[in-house]
C-alpha positions in Angstrom: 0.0 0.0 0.0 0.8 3.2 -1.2 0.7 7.0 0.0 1.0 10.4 -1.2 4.2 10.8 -2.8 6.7 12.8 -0.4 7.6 16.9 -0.8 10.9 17.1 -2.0 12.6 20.3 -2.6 16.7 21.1 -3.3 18.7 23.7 -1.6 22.1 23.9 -2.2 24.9 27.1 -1.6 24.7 30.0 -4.7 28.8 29.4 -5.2 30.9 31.8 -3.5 28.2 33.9 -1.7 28.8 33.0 1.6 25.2 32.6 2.9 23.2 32.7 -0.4 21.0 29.7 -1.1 19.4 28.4 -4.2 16.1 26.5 -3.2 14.7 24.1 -6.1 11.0 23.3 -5.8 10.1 21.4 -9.5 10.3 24.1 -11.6 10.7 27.0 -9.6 13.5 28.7 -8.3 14.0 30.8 -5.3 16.4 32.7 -3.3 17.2 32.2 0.5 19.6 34.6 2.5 21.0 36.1 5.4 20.8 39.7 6.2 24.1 41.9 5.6 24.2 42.3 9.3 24.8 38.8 9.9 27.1 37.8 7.0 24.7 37.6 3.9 24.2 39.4 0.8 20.7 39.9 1.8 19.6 38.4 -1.5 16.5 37.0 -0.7 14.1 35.8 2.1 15.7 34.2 5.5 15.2 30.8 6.4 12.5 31.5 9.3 10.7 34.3 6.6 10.3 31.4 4.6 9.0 29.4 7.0 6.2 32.0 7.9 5.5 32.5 4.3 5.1 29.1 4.2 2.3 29.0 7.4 0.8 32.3 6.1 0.2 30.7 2.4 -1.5 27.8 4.2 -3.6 29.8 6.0 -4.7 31.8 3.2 -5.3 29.3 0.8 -7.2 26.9 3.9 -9.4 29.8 5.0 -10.0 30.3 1.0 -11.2 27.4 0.1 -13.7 26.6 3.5 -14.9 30.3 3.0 -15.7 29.0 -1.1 -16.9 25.9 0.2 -19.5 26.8 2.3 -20.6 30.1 0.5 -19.0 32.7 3.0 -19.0 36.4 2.0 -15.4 36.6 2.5 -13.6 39.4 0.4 -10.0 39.3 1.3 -8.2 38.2 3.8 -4.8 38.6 4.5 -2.1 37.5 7.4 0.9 39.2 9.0 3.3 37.0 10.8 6.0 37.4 13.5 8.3 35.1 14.7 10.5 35.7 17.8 12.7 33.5 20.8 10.9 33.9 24.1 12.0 33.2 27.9 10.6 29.8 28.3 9.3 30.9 32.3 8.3 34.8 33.3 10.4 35.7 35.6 12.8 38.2 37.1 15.4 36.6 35.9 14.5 35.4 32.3 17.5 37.3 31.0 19.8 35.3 32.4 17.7 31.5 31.7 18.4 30.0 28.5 15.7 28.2 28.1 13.9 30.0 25.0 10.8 28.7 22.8 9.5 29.8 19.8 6.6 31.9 19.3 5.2 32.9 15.9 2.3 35.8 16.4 -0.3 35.4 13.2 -3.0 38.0 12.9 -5.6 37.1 10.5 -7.6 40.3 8.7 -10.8 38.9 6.9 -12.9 41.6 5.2 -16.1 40.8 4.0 -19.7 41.2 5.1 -19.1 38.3 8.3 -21.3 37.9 11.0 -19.1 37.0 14.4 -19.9 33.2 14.2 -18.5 33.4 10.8 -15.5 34.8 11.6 -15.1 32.2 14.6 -15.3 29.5 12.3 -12.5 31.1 10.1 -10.7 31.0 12.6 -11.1 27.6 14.0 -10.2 26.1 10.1 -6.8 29.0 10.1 -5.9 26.6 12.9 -6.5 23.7 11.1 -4.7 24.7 8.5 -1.4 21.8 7.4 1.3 23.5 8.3 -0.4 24.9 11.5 -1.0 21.6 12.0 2.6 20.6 11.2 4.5 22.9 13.3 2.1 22.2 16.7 2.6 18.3 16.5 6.0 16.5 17.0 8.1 16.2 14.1 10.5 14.1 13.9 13.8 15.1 11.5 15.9 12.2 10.1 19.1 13.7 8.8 21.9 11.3 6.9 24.8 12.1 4.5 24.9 11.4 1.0 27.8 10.2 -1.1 
């Protein structure tokens, strides 16, 4: 028994640009990059820009296709994402822990003429989204080297 066939993508260094990437996604081709302040040639989108680009599309195109779906009156809807490290604990002296988390901040604008249980239920299927629901589960990362 078979299932879906696996997402695959390429990303190997741009030559002699220290930090510039070339990602490879079938037949598109994008640029990843650090900022100048940390070494890069700013050239393109970070790695963790990317990765909220990537939960952002989701959520778009999720919230989209429910909202078509079931005949919502939603006009636009668009979503600005953060990402930051965060003291794991409050305290008065989180400085000084080192025990950090991640937390990405998405706010969700949906115009359209939406009554409030509407805009509830967008909001329950943003969450539901499949990279939401990647990044909140375990993930499990098998690295090896090729020869």
């Amino acid at each position: 028994m078979s299932g879906p066939l696996p997402t695959v993508v390429t990303v190997e260094e741009a030559g002699a640009d220290k930090y510039t990437q070339i990602l490879h996604s079938g037949p598109h081709r994008l640029i990843a990059d650090e900022p100048e302040d940390l070494g890069g040639q700013n050239r393109g989108p970070g790695p963790y820009e990317y990765l909220l680009m990537g939960l952002g599309a989701c959520t778009n195109i999720t919230v989209r296709m429910y909202a078509n779906m079931k005949n919502i009156p939603l006009e636009r809807i668009q979503v600005i994402l953060s990402h930051r490290k965060v003291h794991l604990e409050d305290g008065k002296d989180c400085e000084k822990s080192s025990k950090k988390i991640d937390e990405i901040v998405r706010d969700i604008t949906l115009e359209g003429e939406l009554t409030g249980e509407q805009r509830q239920r967008l909001l329950k299927i943003a969450n539901r989204c499949p990279v939401h629901r990647t990044l909140t589960s375990s993930i499990t990362i098998h690295t090896r080297i090729s020869s």
